[in-house]
C-alpha positions as CSV (number, residue, x, y, z in Angstrom):
1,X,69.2,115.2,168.3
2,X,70.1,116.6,165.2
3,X,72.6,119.4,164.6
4,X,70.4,122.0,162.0
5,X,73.4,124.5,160.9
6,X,76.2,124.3,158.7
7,X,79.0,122.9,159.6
8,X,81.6,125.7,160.5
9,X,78.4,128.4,160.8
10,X,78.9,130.7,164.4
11,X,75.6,130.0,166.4
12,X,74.5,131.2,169.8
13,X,73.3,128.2,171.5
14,X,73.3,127.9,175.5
15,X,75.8,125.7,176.6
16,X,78.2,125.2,180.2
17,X,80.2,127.9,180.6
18,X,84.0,126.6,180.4
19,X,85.0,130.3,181.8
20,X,84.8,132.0,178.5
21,X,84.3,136.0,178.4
22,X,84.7,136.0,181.7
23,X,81.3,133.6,182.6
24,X,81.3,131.3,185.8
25,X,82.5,127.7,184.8
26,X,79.6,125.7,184.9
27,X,76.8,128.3,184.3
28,X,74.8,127.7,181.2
29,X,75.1,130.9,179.2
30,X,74.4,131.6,175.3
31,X,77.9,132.0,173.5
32,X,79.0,132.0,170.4
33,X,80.0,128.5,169.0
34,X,81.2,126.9,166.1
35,X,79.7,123.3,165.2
36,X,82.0,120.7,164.1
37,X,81.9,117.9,161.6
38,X,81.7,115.0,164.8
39,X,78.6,117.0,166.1
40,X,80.2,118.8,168.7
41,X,80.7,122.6,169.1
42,X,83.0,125.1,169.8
43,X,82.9,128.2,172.0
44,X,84.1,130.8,169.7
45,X,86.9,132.5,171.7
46,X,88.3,136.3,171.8
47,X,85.3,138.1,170.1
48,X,85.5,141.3,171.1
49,X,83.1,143.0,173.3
50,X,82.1,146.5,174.0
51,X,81.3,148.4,177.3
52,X,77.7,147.8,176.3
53,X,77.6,144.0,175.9
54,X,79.8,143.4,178.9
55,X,77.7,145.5,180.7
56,X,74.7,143.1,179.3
57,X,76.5,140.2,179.7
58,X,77.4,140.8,183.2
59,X,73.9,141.4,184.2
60,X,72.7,138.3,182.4
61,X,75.5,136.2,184.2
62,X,74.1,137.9,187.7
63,X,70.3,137.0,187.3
64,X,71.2,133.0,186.2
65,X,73.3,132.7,189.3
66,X,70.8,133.9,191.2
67,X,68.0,131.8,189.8
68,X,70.0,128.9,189.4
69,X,71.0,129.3,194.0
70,X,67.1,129.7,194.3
71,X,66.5,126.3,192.3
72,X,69.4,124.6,194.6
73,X,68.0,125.9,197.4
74,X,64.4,124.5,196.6
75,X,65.7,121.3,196.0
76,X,67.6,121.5,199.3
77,X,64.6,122.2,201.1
78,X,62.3,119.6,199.1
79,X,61.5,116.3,201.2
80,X,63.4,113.4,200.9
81,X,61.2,110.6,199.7
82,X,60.1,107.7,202.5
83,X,61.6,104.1,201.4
């Protein structure tokens, strides 16, 4: 896949969450990042955010956690295939 910005550009793009603004570890989440020259990216750190976004942000964060248990718990529940 190829990377479609310029280099150095901020982008939202949906990537694992490494803990950033406060964002579960793990959770895919749009942030701002950063591309780099070896085709990897950046989360953009310390923007700052106002009462609004949080509040926007927080809700977001709420609903993929919840989807994302739902789709684990599918797949729990999904049978095992016979070998």
């Amino acid at each position: 896949m190829g990377w479609f910005c310029w280099q150095g550009t901020m982008v939202s793009m949906a990537v694992p969450s490494d803990g950033s603004y406060g964002i579960e570890e793990g959770l895919i989440y749009s942030f701002p990042v950063r591309n780099k020259p070896d085709h990897t990216y950046e989360i953009i750190k310390d923007l700052p955010i106002d009462d609004f976004s949080r509040e926007k942000m927080d809700i977001t964060q709420k609903e993929l956690v919840e989807e994302k248990n739902m789709a684990m718990s599918a797949c729990e529940n999904w049978p095992s295939p016979k070998l």
